[in-house]
PALOTI-556647 format. One record per atom (N, C-alpha, C, O): residue in one letter; z, y, x. Coordinates in steps of 0.1 Angstrom, whole numbers, plus 5000, padded with zeros to 4 digits. Each point is the difference from the previous one (the first is absolute). Last residue first. Layout:
aZYX ...
END
This chain:
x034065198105 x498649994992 x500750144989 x499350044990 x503149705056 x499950074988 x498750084996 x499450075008 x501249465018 x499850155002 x500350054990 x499649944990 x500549565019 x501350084996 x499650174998 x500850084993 x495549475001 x500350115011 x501450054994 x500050004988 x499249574990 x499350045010 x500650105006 x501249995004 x501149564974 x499850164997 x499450035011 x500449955011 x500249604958 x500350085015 x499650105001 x499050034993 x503149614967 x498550095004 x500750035014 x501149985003 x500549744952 x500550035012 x498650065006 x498849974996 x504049954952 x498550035008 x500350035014 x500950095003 x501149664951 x500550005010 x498550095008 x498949954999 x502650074947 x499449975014 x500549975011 x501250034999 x498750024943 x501050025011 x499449905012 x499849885000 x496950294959 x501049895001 x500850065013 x499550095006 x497850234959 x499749915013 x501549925001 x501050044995 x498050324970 x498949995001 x499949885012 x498949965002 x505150154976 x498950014992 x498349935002 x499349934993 x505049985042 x499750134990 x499249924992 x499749895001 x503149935046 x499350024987 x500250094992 x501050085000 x499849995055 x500749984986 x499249984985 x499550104995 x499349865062 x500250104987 x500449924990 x499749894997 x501350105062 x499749924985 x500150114988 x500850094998 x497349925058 x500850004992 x500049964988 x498949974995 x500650005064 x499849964987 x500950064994 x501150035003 x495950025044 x501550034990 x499549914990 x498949944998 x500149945051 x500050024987 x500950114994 x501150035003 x499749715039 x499350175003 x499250014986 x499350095001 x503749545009 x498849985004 x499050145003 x499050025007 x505349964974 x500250015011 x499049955008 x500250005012 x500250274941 x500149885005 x499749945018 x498950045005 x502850384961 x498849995009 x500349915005 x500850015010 x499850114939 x500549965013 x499150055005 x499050054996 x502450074953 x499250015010 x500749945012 x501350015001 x499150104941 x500249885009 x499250025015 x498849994998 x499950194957 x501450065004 x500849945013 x501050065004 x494250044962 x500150015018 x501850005001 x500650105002 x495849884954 x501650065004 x500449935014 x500849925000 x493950004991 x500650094988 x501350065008 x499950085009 x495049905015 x501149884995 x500650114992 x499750114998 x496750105014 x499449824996 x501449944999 x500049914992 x500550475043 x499349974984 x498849895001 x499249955007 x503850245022 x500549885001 x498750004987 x499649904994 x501250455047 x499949994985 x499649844996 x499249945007 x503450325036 x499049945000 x500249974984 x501149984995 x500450385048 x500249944984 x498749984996 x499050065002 x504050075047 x499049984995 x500049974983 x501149994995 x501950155040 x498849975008 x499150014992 x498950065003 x505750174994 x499549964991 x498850005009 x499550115005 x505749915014 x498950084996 x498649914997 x499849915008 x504849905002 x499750054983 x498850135006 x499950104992 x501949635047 x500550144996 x499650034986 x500050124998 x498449515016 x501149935000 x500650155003 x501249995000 x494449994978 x500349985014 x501849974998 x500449984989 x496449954965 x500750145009 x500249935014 x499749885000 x496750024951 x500649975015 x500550115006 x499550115002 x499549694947 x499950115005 x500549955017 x500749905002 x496749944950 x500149975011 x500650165007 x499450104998 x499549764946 x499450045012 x500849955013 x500649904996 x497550094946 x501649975012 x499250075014 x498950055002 x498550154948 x500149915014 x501549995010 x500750105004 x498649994941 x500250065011 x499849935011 x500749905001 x502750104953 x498349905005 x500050135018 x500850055007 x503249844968 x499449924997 x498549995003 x499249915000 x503350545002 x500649855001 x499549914994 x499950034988 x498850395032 x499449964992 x500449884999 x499349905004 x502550455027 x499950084989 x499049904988 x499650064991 x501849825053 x500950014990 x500050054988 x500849984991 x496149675037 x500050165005 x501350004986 x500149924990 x500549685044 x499450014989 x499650175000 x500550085008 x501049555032 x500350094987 x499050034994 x498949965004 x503449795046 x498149964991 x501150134987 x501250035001 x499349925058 x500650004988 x499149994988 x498850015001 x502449965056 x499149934991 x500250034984 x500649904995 x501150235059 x500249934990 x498850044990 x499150085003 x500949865051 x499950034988 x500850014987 x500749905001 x498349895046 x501250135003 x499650124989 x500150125002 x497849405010 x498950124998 x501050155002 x499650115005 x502249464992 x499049955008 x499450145003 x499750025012 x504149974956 x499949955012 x498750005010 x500350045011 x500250144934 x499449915012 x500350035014 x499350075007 x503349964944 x499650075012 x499249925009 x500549915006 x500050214939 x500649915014 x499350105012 x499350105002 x501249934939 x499950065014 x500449905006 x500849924996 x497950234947 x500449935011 x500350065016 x499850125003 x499150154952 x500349925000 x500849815009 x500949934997 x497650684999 x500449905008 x500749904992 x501250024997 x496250424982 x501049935002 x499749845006 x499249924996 x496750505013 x500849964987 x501749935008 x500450025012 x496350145021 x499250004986 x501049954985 x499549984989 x501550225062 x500449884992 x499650034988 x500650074992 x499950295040 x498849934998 x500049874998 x499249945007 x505350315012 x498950014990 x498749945003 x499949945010 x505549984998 x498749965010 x499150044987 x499949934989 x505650115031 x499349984990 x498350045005 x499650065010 x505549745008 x498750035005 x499550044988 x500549924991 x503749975010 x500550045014 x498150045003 x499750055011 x503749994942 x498649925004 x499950045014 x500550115002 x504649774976 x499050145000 x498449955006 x499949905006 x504549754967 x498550055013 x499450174995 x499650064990 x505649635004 x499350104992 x498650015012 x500250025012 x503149564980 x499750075010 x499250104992 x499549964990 x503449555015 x500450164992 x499350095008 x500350035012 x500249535007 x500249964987 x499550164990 x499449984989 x498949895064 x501050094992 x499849984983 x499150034994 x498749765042 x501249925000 x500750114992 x501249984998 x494150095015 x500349874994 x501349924998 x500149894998 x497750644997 x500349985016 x500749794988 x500549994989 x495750385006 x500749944991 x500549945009 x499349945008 x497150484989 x500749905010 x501449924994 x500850084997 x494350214982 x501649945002 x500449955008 x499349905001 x496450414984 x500249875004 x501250005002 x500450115004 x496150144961 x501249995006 x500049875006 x499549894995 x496450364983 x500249885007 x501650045008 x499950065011 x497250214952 x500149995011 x501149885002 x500949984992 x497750124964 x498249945012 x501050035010 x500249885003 x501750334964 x499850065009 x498949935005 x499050055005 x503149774955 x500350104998 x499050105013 x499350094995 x501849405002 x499150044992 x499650155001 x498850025001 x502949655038 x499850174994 x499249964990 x498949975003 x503549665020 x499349984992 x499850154996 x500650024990 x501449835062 x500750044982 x498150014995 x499050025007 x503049655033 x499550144998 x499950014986 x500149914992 x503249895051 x499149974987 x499350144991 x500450125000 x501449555048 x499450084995 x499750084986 x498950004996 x505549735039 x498750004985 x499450104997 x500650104996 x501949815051 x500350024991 x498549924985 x499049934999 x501749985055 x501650034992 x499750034988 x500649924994 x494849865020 x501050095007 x501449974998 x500449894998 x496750114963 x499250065015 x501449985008 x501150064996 x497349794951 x501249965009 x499450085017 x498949965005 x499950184942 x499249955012 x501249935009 x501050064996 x497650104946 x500650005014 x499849925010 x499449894998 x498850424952 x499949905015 x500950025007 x500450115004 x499350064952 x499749844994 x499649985015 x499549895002 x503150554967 x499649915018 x499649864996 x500649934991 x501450654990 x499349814996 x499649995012 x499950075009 x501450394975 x500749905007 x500049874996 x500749944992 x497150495001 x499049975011 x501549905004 x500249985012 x497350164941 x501450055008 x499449925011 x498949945001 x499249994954 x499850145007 x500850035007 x500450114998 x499549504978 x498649975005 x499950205004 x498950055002 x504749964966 x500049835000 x498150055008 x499250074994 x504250275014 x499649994991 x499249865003 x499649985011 x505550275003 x499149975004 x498649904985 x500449924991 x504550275015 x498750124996 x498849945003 x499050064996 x504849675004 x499650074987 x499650145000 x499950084991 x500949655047 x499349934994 x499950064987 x499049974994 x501350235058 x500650034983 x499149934992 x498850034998 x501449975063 x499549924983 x500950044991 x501249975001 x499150235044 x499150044990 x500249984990 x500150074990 x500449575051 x500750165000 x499250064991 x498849975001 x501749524991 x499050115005 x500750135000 x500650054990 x501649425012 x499550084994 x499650105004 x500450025011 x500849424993 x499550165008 x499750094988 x499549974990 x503449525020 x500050084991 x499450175009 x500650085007 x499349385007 x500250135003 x499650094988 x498949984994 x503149455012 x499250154992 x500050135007 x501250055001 x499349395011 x500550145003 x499250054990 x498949964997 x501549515008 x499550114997 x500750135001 x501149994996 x501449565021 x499350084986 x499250075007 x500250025012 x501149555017 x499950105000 x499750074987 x499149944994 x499349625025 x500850054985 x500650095001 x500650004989 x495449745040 x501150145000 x500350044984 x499350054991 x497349655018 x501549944999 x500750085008 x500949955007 x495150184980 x500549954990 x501149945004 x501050004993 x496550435032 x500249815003 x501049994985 x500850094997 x498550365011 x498249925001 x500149854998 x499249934994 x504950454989 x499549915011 x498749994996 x499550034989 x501950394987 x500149864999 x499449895010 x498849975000 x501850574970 x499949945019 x500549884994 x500850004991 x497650424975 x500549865002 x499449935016 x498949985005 x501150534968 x499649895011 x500949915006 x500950015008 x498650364950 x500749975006 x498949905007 x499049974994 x502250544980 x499349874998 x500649895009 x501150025004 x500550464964 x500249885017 x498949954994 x499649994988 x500250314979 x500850055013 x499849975014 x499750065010 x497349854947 x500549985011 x500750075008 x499550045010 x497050084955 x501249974997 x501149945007 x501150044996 x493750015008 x501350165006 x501349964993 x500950085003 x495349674988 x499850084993 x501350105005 x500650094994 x497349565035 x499050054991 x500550134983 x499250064993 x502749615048 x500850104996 x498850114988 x500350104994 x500649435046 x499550084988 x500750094994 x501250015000 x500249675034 x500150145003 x499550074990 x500550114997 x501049445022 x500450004986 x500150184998 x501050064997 x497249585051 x500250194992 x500350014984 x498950034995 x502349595045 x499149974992 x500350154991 x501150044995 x499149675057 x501150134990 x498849994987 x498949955002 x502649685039 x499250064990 x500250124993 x501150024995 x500649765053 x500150054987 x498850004993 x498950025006 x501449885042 x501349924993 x499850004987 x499949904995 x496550355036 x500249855004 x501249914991 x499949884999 x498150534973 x499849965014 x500749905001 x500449934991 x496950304968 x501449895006 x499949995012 x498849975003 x499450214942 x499750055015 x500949915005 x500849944993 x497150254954 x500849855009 x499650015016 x498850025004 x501250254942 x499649995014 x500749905004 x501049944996 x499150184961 x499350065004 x499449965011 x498849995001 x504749934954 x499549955014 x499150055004 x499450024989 x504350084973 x498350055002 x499549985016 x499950095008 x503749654971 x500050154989 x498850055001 x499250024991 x503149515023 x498450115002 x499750104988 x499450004989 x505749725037 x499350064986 x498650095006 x499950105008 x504249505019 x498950194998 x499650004987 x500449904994 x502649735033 x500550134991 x498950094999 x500250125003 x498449505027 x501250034994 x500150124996 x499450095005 x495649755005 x501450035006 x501050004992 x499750024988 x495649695009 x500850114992 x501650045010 x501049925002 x493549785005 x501950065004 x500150114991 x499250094998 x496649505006 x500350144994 x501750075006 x500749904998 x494349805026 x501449974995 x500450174991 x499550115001 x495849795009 x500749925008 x501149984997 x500149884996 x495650304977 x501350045005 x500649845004 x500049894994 x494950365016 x500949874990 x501350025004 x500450045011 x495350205004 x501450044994 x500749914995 x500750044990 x496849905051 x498749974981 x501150054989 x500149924991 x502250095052 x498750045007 x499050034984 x499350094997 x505849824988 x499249915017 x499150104997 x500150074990 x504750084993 x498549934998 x499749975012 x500450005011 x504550094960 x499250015016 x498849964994 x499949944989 x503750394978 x499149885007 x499450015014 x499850105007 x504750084967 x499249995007 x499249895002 x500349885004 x502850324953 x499249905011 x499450055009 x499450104996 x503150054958 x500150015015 x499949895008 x500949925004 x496450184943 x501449965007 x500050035021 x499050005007 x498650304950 x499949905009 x501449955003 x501150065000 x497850424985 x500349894990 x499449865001 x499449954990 x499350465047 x501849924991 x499549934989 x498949945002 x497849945040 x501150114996 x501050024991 x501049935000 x496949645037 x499750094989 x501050154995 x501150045005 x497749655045 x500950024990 x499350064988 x499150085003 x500049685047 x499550134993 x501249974987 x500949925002 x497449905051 x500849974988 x499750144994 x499550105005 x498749545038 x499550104996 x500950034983 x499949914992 x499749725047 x501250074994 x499250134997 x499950085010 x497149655006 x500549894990 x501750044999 x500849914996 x496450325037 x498949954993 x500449924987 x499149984992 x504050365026 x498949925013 x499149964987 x499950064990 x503150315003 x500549985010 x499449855012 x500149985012 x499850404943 x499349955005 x500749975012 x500450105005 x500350144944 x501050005014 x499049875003 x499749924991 x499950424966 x499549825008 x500550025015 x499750105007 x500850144934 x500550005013 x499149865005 x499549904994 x500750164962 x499750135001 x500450045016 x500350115002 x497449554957 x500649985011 x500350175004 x499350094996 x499849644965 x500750155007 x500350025006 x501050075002 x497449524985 x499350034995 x499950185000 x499150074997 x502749445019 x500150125005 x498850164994 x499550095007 x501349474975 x501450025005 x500450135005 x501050074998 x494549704996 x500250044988 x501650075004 x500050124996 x497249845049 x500249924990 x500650074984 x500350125001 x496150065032 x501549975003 x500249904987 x499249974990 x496150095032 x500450074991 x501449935001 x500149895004 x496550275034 x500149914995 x500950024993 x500650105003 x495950025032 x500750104986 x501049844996 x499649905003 x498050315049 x500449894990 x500550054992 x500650115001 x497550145030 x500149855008 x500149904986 x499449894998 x498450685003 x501549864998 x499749895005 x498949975003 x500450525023 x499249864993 x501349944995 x501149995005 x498850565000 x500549905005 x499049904992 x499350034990 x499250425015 x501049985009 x501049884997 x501150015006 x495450094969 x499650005012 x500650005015 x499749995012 x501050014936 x499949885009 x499349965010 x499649895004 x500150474964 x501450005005 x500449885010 x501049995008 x495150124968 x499650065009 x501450005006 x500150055011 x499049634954 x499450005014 x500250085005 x499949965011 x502250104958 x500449945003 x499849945012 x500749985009 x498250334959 x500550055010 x500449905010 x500350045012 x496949864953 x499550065009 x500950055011 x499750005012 x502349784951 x498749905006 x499150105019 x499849985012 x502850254954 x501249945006 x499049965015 x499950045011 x497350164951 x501150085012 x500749895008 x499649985011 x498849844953 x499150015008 x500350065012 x499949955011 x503550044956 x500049845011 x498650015006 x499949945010 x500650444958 x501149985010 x500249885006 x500850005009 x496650044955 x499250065012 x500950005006 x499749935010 x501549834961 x499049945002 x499850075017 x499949955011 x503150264956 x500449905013 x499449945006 x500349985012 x498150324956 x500550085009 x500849885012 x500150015012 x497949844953 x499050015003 x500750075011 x499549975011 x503549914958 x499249875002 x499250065015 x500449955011 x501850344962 x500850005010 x499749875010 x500449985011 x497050154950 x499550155013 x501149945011 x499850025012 x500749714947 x499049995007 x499650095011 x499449955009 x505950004984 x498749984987 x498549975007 x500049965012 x505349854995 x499150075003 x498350044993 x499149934995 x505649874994 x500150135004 x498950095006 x499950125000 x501249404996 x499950044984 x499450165002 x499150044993 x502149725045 x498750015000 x499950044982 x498950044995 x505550005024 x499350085005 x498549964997 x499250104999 x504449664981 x499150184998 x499450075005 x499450104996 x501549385017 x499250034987 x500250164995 x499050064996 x502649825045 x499050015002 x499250054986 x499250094997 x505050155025 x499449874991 x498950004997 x499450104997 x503450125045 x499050044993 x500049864991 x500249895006 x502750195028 x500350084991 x499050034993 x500150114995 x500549485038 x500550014988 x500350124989 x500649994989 x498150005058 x499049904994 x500349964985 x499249944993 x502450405040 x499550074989 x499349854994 x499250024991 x503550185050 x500349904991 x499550024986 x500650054991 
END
């Protein structure tokens, strides 16, 4: 959730000419890595989200014209739907929630759950996941699962150096996937979040090295018996190539694919056309996207 922690006018106040010339050459790098990283997937389509969604930081994919996403904290709590050319379709706001720091968005056949999981500076005891019918004329409330991390000491913990944050969740099954944001380790904790327990402390039931930086999004592809996750590297917030990571449906690590050329990657599906798609978050330097592509060989490289 970073599309708001940089200003524009000091940050370019800020920059001198060597910092001119040193970014210059760093978008030739990008430029180049770019091609050579796009050898393992084609894009199909870019197309840019609307002004509304401008943070985006989650995308749950379900056909061609229920595709939804949400913004982060200091946003209002909405879920948007989009069509196929991102246009938003209709907006919902559930009963009683607050977007303290929205993150993620997942749902199986009844529910939506929506991840109010952020935690970027370790201050967080609880976080929480909001459950909420699919169908609008289920008036039914909203549930809160209130989760917290075996471990977490939020007053020892240091703001972008601790390993208890989370910006993905997944609906699999009986439970919720969710995987933790490691600033501190790079290593990739996974959770099992069981969906009807109001009160729940998670110990990590998988942890998974060679994850290039912190996990921003995740789904799961069905088709392929994948999941799918997009992040950033941790140790250079705000810039840095996003990337691509792929696990087998046991979290061991197939593959990682380098995203460069695009900016904040936080939003990922695997749309049920056999696409993924994901959305980046305006910045500085690029508008908020919608990008869907197809991915070549899975082999680990």
């Amino acid at each position: 959730m970073w599309g708001t922690a940089f200003k524009r006018d000091s940050a370019f106040k800020s920059i001198t000419g060597k910092t001119w010339l040193a970014l210059a050459l760093s978008f030739v790098s990008i430029n180049s890595c770019a091609i050579a990283g796009q050898s393992k997937f084609s894009v199909v389509e870019t197309l840019s989200l609307p002004g509304t969604l401008e943070e985006s930081s989650a995308l749950y994919c379900e056909s061609l014209d229920r595709v939804y996403s949400l913004n982060d904290s200091g946003n209002a709590p909405i879920v948007f739907q989009l069509n196929e050319k991102a246009e938003i379709v209709s907006e919902r706001t559930p009963k009683n929630v607050k977007n303290r720091d929205w993150e993620a968005l997942t749902a199986d056949d009844t529910f939506f759950y929506v991840g109010d999981i952020g935690n970027n500076r370790g201050t967080r005891k609880n976080v929480l996941i909001y459950k909420f019918p699919r169908s609008e004329s289920d008036t039914g409330k909203t549930q809160t699962l209130s989760v917290s991390y075996a471990g977490n000491q939020p007053k020892e913990n240091e703001s972008l150096n601790h390993d208890f944050d989370a910006e993905a969740l997944v609906a699999v099954d009986d439970h919720l996937v969710l995987f933790s944001k490691s600033w501190l380790t790079d290593k990739l904790r996974v959770y099992l979040v069981d969906k009807n327990e109001s009160k729940q402390k998670l110990s990590a039931n998988v942890t998974v090295e060679g994850v290039p930086g912190v996990i921003t999004g995740a789904d799961y592809d069905k088709m392929n018996k994948r999941y799918v996750l997009v992040g950033y590297p941790s140790k250079r917030v705000g810039f840095g190539d996003p990337f691509m990571v792929l696990l087998d449906d046991n979290f061991a690590l197939i593959d990682t694919i380098s995203l460069a050329g695009y900016g904040q990657v936080e939003g990922v599906c695997a749309h049920p056309s056999g696409q993924i798609w994901f959305t980046q978050e305006s910045s500085i330097f690029s508008s908020s996207k919608l990008v869907k592509l197809t991915l070549g060989s899975n082999k680990l490289t």
